[in-house]
N, C-alpha and C positions, 0 to 999 in steps of 0.2 A: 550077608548074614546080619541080622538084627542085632541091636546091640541092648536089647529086653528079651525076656522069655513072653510067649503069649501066655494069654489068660487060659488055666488050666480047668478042663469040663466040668470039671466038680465043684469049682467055685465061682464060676459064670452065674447068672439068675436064668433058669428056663425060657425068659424069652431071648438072650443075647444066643444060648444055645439051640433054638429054632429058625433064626436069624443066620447063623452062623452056618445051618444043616441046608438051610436055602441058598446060600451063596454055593456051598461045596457042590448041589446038586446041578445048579444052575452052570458053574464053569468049570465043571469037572474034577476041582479040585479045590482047596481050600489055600488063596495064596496067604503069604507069612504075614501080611501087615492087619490082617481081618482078628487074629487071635490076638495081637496084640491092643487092636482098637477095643475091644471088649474087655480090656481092663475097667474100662470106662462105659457104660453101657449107654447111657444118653448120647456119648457120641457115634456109639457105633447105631444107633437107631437113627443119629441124625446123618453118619455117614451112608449109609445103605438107602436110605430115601433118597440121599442125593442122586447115587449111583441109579437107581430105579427111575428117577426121573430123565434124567439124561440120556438113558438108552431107549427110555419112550419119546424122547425131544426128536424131532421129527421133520419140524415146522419151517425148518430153517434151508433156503433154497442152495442146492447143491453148490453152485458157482460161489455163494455168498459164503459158506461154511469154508470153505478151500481159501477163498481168500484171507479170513480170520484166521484160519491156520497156518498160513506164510506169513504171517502181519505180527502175530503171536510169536511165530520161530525168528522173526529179526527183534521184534523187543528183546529176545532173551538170549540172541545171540548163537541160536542154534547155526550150526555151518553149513547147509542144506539151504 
């Protein structure tokens, strides 16, 4: 559970709530941390590009991706 309320539809600006109708339709659902980021609307435009870009990143050879992601989990001490 969050420990903010998200940002409430009526006082969003029109595009944070188109933004927002695009994520929900896109993953089925609208998770908790997206209405919160729209407190903030610059961030949630710069978070949502991020997101958009990253799921078109592509470019990155399989074997190579895998290994940054085990390289990643002992930096941070994942147990895995």
């Amino acid at each position: 559970m969050a420990r903010m309320a998200g940002a409430r539809r009526e006082k969003t600006p029109w595009t944070a709530r188109l933004l927002l109708g695009a994520i929900r339709r896109r993953m089925g659902r609208l998770p908790e941390t997206w209405p919160i980021v729209a407190h903030v609307p610059k961030l949630l435009r710069g978070w949502s590009l991020w997101e958009l870009h990253l799921d078109r990143a592509r470019h990155l050879d399989p074997k190579l991706r895998r290994l940054a992601e085990l390289k990643v989990a002992l930096m941070v001490g994942c147990p895995f």
